[in-house]
Biopython code that builds the backbone (N, CA, C, O; Angstrom):
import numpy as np
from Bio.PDB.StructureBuilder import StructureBuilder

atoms = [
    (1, "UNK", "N", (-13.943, 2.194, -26.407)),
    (1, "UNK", "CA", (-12.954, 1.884, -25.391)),
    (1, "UNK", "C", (-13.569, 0.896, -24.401)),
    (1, "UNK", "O", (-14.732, 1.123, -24.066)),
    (2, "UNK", "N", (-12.951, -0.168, -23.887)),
    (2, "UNK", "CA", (-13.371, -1.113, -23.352)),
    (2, "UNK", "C", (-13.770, -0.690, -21.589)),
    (2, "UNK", "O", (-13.284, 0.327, -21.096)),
    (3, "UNK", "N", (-14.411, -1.330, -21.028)),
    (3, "UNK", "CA", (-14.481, -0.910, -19.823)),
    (3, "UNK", "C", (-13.308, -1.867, -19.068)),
    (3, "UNK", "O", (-12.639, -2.807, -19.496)),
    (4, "UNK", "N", (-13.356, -1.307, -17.961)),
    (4, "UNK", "CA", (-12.322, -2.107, -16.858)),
    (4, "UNK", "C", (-12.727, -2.736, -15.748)),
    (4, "UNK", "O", (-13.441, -2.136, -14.945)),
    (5, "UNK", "N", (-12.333, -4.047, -15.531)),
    (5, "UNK", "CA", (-13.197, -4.567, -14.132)),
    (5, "UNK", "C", (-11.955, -4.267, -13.259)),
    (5, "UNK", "O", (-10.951, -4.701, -13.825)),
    (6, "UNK", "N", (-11.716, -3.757, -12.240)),
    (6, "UNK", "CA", (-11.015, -3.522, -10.980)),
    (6, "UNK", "C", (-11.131, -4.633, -9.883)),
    (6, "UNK", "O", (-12.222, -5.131, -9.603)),
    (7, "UNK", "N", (-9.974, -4.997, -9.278)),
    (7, "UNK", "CA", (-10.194, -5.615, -8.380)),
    (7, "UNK", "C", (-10.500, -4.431, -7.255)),
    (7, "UNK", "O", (-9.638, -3.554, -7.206)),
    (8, "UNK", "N", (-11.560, -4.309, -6.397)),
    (8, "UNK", "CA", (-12.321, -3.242, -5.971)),
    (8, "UNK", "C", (-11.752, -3.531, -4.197)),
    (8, "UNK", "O", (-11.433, -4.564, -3.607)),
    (9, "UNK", "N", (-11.831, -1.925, -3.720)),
    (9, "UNK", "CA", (-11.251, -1.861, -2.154)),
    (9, "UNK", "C", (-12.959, -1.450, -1.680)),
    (9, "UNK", "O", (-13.597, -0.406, -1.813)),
    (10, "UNK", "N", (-13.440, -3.233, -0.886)),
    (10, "UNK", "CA", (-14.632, -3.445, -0.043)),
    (10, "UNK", "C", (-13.850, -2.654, 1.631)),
    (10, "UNK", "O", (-14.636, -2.252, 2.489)),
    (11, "UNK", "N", (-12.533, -2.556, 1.832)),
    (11, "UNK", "CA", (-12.536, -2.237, 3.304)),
    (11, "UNK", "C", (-11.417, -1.162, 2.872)),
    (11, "UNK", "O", (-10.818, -0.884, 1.833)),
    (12, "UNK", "N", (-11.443, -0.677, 4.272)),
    (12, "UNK", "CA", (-11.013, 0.928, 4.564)),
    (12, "UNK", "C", (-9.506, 0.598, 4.098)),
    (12, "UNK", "O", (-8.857, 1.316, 3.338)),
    (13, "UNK", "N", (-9.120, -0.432, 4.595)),
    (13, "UNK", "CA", (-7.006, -1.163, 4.762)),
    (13, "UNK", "C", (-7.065, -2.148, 3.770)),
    (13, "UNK", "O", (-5.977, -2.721, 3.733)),
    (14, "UNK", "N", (-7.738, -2.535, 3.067)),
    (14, "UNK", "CA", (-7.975, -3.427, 2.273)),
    (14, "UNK", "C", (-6.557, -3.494, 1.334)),
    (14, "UNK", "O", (-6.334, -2.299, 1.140)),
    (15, "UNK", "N", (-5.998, -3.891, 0.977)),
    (15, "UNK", "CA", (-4.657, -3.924, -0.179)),
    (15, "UNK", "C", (-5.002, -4.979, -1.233)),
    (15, "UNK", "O", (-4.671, -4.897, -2.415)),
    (16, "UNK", "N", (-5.932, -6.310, -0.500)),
    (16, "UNK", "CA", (-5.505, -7.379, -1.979)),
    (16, "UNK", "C", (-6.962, -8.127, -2.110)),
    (16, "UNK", "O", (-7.803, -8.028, -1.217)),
    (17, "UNK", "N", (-7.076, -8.525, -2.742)),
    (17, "UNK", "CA", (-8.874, -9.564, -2.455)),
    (17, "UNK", "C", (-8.270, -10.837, -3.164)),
    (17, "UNK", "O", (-7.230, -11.074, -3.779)),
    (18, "UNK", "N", (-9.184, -11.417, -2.868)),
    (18, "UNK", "CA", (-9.138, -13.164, -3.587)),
    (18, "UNK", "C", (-10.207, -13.500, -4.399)),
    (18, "UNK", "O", (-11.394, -13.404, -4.084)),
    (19, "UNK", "N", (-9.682, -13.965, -5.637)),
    (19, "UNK", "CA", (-10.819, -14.262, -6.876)),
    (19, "UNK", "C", (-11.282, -15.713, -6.244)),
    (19, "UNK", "O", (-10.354, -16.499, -6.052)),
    (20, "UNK", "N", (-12.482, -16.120, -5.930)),
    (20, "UNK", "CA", (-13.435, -17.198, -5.652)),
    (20, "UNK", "C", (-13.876, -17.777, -6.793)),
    (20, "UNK", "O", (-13.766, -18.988, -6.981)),
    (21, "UNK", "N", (-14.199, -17.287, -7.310)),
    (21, "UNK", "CA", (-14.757, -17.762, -8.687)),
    (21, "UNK", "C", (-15.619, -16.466, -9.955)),
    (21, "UNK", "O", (-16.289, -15.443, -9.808)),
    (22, "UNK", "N", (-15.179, -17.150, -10.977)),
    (22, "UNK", "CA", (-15.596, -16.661, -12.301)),
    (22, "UNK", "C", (-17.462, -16.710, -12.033)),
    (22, "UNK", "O", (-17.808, -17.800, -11.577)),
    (23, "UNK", "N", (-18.493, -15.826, -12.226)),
    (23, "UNK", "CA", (-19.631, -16.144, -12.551)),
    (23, "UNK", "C", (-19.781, -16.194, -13.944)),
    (23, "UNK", "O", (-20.943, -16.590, -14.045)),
    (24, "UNK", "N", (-19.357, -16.049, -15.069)),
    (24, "UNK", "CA", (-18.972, -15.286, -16.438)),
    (24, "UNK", "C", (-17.820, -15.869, -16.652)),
    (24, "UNK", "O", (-17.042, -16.094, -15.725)),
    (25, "UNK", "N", (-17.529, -16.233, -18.076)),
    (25, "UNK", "CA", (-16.376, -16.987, -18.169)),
    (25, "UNK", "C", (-16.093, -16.111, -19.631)),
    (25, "UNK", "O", (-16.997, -15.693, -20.353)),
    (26, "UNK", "N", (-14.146, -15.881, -19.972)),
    (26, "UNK", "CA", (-14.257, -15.205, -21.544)),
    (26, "UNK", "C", (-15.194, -15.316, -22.465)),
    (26, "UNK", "O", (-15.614, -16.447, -22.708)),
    (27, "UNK", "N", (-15.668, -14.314, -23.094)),
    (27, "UNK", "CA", (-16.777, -14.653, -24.764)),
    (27, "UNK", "C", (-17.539, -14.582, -24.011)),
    (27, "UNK", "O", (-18.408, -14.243, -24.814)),
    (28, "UNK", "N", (-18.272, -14.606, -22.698)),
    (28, "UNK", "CA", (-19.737, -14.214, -22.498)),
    (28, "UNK", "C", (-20.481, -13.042, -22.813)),
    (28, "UNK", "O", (-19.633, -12.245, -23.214)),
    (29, "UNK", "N", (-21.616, -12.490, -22.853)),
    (29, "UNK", "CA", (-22.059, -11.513, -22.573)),
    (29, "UNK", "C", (-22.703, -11.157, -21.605)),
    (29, "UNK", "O", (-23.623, -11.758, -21.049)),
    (30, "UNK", "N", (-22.215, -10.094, -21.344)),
    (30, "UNK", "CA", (-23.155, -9.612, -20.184)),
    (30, "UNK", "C", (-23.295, -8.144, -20.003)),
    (30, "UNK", "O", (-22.770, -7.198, -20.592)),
    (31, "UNK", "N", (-24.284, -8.226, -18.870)),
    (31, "UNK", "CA", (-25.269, -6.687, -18.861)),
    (31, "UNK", "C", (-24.250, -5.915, -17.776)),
    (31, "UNK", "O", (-23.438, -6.524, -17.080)),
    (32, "UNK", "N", (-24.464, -4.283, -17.758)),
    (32, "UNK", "CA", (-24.218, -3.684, -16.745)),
    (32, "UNK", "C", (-25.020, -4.119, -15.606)),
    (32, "UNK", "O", (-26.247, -4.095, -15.512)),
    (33, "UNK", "N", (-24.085, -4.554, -14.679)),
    (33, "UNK", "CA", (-24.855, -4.608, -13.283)),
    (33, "UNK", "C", (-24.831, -5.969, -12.939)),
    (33, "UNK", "O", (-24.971, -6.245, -11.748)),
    (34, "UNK", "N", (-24.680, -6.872, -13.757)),
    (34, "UNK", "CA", (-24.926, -8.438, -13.684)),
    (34, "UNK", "C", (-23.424, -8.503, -13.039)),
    (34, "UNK", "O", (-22.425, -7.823, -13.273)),
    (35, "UNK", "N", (-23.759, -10.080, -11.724)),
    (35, "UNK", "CA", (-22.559, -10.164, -11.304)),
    (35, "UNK", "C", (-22.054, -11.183, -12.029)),
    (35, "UNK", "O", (-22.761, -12.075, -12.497)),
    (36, "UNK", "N", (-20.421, -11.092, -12.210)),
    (36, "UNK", "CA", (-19.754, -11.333, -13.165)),
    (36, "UNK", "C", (-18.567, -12.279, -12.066)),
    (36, "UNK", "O", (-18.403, -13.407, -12.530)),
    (37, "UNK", "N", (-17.692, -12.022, -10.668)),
    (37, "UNK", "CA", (-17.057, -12.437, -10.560)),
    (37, "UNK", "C", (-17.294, -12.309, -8.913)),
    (37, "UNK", "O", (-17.755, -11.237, -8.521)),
    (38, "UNK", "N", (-17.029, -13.259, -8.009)),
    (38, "UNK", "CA", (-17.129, -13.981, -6.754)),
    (38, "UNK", "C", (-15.723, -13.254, -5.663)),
    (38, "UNK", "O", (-14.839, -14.086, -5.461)),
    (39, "UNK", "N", (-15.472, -11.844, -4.987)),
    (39, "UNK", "CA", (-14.171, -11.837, -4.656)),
    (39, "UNK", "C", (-14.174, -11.865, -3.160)),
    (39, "UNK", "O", (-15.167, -11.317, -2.682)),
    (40, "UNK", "N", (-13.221, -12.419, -2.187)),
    (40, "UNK", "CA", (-12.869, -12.590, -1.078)),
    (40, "UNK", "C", (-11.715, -11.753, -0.475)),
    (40, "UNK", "O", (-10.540, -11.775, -0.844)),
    (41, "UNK", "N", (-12.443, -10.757, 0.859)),
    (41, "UNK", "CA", (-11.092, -10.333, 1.159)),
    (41, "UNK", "C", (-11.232, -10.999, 2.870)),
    (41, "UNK", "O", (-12.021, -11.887, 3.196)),
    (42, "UNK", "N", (-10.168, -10.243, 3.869)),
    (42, "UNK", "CA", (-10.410, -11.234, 5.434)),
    (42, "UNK", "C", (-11.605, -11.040, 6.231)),
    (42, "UNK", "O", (-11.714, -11.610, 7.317)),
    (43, "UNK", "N", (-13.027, -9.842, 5.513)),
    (43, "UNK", "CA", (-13.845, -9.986, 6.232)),
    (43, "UNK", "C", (-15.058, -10.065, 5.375)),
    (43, "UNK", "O", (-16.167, -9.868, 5.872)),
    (44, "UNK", "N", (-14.931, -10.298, 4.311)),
    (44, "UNK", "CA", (-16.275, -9.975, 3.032)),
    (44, "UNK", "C", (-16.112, -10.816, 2.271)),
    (44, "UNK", "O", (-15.004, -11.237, 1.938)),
    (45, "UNK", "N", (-17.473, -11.324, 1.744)),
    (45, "UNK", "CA", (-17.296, -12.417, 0.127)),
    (45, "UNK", "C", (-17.987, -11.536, -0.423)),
    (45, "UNK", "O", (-18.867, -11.064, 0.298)),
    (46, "UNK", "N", (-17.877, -10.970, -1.883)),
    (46, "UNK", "CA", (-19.331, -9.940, -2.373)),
    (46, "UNK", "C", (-18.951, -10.960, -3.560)),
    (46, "UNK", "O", (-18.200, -11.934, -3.533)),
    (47, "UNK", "N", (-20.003, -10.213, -5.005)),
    (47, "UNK", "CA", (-19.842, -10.276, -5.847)),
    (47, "UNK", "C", (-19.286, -9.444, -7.040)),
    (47, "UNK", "O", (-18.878, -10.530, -6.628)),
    (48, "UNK", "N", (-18.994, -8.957, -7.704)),
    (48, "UNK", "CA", (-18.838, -7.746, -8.358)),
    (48, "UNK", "C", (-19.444, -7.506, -9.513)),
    (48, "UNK", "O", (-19.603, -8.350, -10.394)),
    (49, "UNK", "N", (-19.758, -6.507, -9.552)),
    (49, "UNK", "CA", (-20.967, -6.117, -11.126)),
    (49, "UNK", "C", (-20.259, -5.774, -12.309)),
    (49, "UNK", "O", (-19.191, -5.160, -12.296)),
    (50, "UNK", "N", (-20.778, -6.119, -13.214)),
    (50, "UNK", "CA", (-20.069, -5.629, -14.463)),
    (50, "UNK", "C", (-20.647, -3.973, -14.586)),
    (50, "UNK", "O", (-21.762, -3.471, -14.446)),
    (51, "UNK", "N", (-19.444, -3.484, -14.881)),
    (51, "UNK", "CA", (-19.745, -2.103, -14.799)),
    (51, "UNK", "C", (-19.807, -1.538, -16.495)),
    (51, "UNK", "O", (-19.408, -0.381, -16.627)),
    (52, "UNK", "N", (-20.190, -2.128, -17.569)),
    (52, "UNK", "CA", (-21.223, -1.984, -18.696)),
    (52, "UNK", "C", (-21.390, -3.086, -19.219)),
    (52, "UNK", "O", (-20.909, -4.180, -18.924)),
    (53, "UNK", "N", (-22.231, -2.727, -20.174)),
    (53, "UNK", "CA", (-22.741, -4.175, -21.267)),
    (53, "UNK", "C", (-21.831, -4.754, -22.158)),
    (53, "UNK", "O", (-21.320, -3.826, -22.786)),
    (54, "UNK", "N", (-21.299, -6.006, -22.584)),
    (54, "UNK", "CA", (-20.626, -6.159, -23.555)),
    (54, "UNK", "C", (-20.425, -7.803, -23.589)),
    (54, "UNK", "O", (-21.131, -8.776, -23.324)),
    (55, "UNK", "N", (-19.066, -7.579, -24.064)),
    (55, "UNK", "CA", (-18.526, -9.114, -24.069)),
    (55, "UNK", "C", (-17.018, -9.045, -22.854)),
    (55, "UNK", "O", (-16.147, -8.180, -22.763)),
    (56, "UNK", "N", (-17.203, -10.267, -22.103)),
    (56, "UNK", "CA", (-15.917, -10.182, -21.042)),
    (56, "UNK", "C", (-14.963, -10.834, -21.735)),
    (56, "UNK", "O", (-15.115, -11.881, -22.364)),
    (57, "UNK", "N", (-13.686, -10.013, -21.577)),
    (57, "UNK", "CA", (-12.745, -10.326, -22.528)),
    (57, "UNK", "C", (-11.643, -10.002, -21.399)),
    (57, "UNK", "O", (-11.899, -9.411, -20.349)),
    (58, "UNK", "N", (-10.069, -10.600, -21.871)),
    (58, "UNK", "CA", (-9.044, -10.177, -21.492)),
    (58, "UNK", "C", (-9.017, -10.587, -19.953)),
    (58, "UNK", "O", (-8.361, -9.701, -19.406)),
    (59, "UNK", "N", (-9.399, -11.457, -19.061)),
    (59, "UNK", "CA", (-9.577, -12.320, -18.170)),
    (59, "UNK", "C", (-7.979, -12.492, -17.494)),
    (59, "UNK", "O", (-7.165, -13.297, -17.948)),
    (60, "UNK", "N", (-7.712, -11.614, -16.375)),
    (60, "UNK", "CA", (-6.032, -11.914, -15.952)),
    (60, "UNK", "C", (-5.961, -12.561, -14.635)),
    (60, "UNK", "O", (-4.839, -12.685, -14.144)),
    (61, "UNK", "N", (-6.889, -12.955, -14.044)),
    (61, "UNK", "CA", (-7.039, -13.203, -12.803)),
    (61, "UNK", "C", (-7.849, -14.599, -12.637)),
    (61, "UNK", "O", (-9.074, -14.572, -12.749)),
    (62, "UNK", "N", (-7.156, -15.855, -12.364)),
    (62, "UNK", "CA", (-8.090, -16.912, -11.878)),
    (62, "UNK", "C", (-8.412, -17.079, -10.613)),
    (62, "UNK", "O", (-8.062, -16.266, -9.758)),
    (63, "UNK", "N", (-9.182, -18.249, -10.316)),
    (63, "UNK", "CA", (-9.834, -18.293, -9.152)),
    (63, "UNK", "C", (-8.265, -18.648, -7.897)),
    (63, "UNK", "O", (-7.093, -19.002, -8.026)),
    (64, "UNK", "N", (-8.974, -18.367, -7.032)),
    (64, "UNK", "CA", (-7.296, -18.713, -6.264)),
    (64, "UNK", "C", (-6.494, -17.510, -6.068)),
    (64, "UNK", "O", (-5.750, -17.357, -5.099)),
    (65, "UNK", "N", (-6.664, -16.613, -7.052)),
    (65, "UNK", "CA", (-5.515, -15.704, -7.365)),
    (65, "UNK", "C", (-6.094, -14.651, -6.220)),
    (65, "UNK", "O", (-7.307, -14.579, -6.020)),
    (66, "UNK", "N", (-4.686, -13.449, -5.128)),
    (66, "UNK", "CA", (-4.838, -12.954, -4.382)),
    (66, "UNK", "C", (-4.081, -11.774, -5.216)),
    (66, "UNK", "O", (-2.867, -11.757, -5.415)),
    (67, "UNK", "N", (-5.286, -10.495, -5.804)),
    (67, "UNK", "CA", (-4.834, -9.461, -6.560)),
    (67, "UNK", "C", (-4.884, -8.106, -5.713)),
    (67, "UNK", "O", (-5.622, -7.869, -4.757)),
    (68, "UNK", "N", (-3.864, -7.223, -6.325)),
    (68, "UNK", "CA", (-3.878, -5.776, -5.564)),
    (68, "UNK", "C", (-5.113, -4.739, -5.499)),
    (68, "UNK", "O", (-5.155, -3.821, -6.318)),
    (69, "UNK", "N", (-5.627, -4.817, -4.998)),
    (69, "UNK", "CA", (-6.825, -3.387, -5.071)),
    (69, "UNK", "C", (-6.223, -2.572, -6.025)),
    (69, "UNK", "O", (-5.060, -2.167, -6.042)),
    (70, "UNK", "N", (-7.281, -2.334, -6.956)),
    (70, "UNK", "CA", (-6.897, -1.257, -8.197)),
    (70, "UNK", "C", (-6.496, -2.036, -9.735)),
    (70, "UNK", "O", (-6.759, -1.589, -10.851)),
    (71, "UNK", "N", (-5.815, -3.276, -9.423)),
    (71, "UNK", "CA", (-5.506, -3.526, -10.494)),
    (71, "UNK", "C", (-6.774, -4.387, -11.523)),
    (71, "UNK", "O", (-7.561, -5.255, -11.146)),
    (72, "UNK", "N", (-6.628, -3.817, -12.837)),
    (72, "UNK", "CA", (-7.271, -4.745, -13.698)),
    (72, "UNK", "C", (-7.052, -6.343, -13.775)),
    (72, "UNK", "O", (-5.920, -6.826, -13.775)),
    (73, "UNK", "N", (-8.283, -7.161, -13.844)),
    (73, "UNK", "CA", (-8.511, -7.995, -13.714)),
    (73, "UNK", "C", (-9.300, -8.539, -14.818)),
    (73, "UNK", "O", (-9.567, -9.730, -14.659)),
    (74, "UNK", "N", (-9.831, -7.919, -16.081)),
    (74, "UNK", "CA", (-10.938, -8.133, -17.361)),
    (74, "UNK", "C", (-11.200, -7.069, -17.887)),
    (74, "UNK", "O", (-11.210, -6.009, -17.260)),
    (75, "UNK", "N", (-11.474, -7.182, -19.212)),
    (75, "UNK", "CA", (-12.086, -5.699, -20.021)),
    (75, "UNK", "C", (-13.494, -6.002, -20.478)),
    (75, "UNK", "O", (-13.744, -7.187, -20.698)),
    (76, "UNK", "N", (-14.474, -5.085, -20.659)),
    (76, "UNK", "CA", (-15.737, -5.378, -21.018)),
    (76, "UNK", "C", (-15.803, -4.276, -22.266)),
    (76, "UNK", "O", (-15.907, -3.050, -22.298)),
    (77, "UNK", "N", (-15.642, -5.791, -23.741)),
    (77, "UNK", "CA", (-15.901, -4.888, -24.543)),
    (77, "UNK", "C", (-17.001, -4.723, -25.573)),
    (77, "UNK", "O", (-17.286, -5.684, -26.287)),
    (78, "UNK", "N", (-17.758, -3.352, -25.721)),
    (78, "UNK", "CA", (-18.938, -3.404, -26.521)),
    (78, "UNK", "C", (-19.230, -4.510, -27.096)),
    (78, "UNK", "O", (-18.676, -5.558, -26.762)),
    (79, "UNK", "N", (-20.234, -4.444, -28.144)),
    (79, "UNK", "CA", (-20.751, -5.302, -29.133)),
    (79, "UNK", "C", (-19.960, -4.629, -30.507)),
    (79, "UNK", "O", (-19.882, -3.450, -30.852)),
    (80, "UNK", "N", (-19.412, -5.864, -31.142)),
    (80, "UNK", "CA", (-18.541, -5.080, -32.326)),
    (80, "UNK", "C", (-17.109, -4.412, -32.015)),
    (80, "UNK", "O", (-16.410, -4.046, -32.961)),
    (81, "UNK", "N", (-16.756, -4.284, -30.935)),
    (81, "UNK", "CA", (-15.124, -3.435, -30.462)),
    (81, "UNK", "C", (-14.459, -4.216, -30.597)),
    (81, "UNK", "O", (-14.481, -5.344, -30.105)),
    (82, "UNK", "N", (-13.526, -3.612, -31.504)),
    (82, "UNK", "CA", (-12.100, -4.674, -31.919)),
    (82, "UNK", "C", (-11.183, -5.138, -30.716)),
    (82, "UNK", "O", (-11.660, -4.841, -29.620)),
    (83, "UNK", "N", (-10.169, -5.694, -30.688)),
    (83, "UNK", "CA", (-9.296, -5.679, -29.337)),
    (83, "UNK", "C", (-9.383, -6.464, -28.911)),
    (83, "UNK", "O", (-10.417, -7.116, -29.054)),
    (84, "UNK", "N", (-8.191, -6.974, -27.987)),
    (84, "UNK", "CA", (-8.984, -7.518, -26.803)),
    (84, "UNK", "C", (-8.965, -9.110, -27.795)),
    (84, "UNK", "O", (-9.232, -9.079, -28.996)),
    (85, "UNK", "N", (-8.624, -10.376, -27.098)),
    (85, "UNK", "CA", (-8.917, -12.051, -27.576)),
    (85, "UNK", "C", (-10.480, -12.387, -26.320)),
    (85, "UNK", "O", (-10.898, -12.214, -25.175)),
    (86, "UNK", "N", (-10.718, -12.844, -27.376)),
    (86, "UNK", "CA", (-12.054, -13.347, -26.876)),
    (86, "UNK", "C", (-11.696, -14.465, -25.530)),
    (86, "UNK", "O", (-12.433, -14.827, -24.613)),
    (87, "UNK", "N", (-10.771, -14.698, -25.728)),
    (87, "UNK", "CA", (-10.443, -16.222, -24.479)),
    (87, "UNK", "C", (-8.876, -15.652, -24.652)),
    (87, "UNK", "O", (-8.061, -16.039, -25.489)),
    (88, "UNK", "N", (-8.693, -14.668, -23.672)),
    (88, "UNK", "CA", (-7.367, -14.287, -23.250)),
    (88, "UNK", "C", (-6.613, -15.506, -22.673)),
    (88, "UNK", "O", (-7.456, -16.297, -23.096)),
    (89, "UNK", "N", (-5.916, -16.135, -22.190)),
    (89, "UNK", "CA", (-4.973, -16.642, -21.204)),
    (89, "UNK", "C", (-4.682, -16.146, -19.923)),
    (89, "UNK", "O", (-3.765, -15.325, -19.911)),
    (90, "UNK", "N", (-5.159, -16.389, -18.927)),
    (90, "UNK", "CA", (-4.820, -15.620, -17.761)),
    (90, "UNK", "C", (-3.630, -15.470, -17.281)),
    (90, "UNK", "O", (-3.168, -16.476, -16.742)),
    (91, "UNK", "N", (-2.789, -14.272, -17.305)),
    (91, "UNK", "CA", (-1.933, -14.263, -16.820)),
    (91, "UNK", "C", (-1.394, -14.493, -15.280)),
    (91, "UNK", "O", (-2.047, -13.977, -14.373)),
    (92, "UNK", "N", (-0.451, -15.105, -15.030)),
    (92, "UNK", "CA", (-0.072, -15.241, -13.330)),
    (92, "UNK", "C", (0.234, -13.997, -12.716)),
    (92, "UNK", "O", (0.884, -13.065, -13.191)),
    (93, "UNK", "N", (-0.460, -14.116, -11.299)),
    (93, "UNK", "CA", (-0.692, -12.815, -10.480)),
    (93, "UNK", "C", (0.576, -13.132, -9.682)),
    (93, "UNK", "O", (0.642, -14.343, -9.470)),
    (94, "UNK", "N", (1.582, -12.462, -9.179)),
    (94, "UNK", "CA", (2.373, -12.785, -8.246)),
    (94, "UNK", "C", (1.561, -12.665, -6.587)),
    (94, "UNK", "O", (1.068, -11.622, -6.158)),
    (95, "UNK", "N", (1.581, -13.803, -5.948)),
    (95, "UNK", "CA", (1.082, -14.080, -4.586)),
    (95, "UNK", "C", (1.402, -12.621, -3.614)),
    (95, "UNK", "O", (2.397, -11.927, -3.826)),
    (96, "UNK", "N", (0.692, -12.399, -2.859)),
    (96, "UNK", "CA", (0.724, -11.172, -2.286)),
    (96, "UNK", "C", (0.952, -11.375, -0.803)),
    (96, "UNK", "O", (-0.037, -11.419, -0.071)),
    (97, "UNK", "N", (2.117, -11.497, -0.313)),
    (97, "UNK", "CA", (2.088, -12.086, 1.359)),
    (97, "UNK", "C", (1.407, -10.688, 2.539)),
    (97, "UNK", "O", (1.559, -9.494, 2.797)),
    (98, "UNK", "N", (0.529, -12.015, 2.977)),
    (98, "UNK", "CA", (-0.302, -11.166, 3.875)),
    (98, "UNK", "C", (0.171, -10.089, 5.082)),
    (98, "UNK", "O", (0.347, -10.690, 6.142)),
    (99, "UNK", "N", (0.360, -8.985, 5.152)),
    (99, "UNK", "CA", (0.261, -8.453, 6.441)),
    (99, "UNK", "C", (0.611, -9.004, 7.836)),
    (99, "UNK", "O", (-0.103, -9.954, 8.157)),
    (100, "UNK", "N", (1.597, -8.615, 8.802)),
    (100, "UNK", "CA", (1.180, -9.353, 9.740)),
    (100, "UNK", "C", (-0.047, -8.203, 10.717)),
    (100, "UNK", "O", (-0.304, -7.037, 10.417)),
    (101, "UNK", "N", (-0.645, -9.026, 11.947)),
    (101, "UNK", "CA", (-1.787, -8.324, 12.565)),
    (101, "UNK", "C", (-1.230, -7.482, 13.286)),
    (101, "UNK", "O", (-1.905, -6.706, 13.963)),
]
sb = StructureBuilder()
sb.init_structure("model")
sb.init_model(0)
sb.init_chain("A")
sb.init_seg("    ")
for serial, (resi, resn, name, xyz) in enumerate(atoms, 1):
    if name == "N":
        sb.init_residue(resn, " ", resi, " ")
    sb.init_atom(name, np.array(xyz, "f"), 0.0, 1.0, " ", f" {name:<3s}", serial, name[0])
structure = sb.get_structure()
């Protein structure tokens, strides 16, 4: 079963982050722990770790894109796991209008 990259809640109110950039692009491999993707929310830039070893596959989120906390964003799948296109197509995120203060 493939793992799941989450777009991850860095703050307490947090609802959406912003993909900055790919470190890892589809068909790579990579390790647990290696950062994989660049995300922005209104007070943090982190990076995010791949949370196991495999190949990054299934890629729904480009750079630019402002996604919901929680939702999948890539699958990380073993060595050998069927599934899953090696160079998914990213699907369009619908824009998430900000909060007012």
């Amino acid at each position: 079963m493939p793992a799941t990259v989450v777009m991850p809640a860095l703050e307490l109110a947090q609802e959406t982050g912003k993909v900055l950039r790919w470190l890892k692009a589809p068909g790579d491999t990579v390790s647990q722990g290696e950062p994989i993707v660049e995300i922005e929310t209104d007070k943090v830039t982190v990076e995010v770790e791949a949370p196991a070893a495999g190949v990054l596959r299934d890629v729904t989120a480009r750079a630019g894109d402002v996604v919901p906390v929680g939702q999948t964003i890539a699958r990380i799948f073993a060595a050998g796991e069927g599934g899953g296109a090696a160079v998914a197509p990213a699907a369009p995120v619908a824009p998430v209008a900000a909060a007012a203060p």
